[in-house]
C-alpha positions as CSV (number, residue, x, y, z in Angstrom):
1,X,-16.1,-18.1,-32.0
2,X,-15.3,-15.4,-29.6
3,X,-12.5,-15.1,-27.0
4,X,-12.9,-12.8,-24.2
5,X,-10.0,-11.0,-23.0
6,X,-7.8,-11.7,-20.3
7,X,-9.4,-8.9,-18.5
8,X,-12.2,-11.0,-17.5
9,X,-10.0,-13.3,-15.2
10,X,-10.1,-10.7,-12.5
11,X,-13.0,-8.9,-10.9
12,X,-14.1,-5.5,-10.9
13,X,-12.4,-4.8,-7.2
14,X,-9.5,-6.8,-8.4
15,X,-8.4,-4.8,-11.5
16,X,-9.3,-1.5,-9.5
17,X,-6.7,-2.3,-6.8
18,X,-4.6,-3.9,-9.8
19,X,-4.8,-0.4,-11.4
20,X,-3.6,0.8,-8.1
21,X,-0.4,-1.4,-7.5
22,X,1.0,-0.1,-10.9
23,X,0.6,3.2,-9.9
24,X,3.0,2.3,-7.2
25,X,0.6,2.4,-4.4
26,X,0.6,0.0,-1.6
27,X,-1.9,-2.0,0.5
28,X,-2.5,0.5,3.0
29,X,-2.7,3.9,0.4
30,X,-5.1,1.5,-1.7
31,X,-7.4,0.4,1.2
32,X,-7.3,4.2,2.2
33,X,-8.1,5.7,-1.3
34,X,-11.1,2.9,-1.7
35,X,-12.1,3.0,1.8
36,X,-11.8,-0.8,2.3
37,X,-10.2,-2.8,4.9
38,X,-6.3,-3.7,4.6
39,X,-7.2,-7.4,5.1
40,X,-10.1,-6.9,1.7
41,X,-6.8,-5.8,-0.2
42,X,-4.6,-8.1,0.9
43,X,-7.2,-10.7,-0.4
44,X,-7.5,-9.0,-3.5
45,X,-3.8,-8.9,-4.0
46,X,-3.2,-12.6,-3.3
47,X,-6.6,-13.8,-5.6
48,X,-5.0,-11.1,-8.5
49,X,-1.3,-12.9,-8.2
50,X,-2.6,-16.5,-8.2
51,X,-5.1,-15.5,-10.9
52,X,-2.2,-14.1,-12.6
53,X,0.2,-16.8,-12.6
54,X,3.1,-14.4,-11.5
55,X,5.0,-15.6,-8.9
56,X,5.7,-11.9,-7.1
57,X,4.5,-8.1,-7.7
58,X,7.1,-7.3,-10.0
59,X,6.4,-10.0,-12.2
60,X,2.5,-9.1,-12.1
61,X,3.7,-5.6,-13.0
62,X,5.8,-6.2,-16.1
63,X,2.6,-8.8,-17.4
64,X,-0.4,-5.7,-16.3
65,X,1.2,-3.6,-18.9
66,X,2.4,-6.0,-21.3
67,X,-1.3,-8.4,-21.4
68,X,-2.6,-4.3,-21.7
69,X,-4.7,-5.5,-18.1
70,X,-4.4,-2.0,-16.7
């Protein structure tokens, strides 16, 4: 049987913005640097924290680079 990573629980937009977030940036320098709305970000940040399970950013952070998701 095969398991897919954890990876998979976010979409393509989702883990670029995720790749983003640990790089520091926030919602306006990401929606800037993709050229998306602020309001498309915001969404993607909320859908990447419930997918998540993390309660906040910094506890999204710590798990990104520990579950190896960025």
């Amino acid at each position: 049987m095969l398991f897919s990573k954890t990876k998979a629980i976010f979409s393509k937009s989702e883990l670029e913005v995720l790749k983003l977030m640990v790089q520091g940036l926030n919602s306006e320098s990401i929606a800037n640097q993709l050229f998306r709305s602020i309001h498309t970000i915001r969404n993607h940040r909320k859908n990447i924290l419930r997918k998540s399970g993390c309660l906040n950013v910094q506890e999204l952070l710590v798990k990104s680079v520990k579950e190896d998701w960025v």
